[in-house]
C-alpha positions, 0 to 999 in steps of 0.5 A, spaced: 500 500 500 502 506 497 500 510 503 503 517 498 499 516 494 492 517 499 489 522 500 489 526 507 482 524 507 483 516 506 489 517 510 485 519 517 479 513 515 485 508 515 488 510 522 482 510 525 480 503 522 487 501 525 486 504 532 480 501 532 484 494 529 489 495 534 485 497 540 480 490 539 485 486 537 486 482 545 478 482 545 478 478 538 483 473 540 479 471 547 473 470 544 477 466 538 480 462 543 473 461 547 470 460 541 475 454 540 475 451 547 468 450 547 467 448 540 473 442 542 469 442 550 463 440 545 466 435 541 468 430 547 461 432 549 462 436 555 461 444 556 466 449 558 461 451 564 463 444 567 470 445 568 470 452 570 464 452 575 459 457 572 453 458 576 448 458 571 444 466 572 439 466 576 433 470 574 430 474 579 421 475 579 418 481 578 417 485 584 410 485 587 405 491 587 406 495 594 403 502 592 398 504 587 397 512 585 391 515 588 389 518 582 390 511 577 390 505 581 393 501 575 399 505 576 403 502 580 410 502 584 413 496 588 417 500 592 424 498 589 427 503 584 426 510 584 420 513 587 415 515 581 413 521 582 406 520 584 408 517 590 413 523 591 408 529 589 402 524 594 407 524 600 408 532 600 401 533 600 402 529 606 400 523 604 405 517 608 407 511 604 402 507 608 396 511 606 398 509 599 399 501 600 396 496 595 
């Protein structure tokens, strides 16, 4: 490649597709690895997550409706999370978070 003969142009879209190269290079060739640890693991009928231990994810539930809005009960809150702001404008008002429990 005659690097001369590129334009500025061509020449900065050539160096940020090599920074970009050079800065995914270790990420590309762990993931190949990877990709032949388990493809070798699955061929002698096993998975990796059996020699290294990996706890399968767990999944957590939906939290429970705790609040519902006074002025549209199907609008709800499970008290996890930020508060909505209904709840918040109800408890300036006066309202307490019980008087706003499902």
């Amino acid at each position: 490649m005659d690097l001369n003969a590129l334009s500025l142009k061509e020449l900065k879209e050539l160096q940020a597709r090599v920074t970009k190269a050079v800065a995914t290079f270790e990420d590309r060739r762990k993931k190949e690895a990877l990709a032949e640890l388990e493809d070798r693991a699955r061929q002698m009928g096993f998975n990796l997550s059996e020699f290294f231990g990996a706890a399968p994810a767990r999944k957590r539930a939906p939290a429970v409706a705790k609040y519902a809005n006074p002025a549209n009960p199907a609008d709800t809150w499970s008290g996890r999370g930020r508060k909505p702001r209904w709840f918040e404008e109800a408890v300036k008002a006066g309202k307490s978070a019980d008087d706003l429990t499902i």
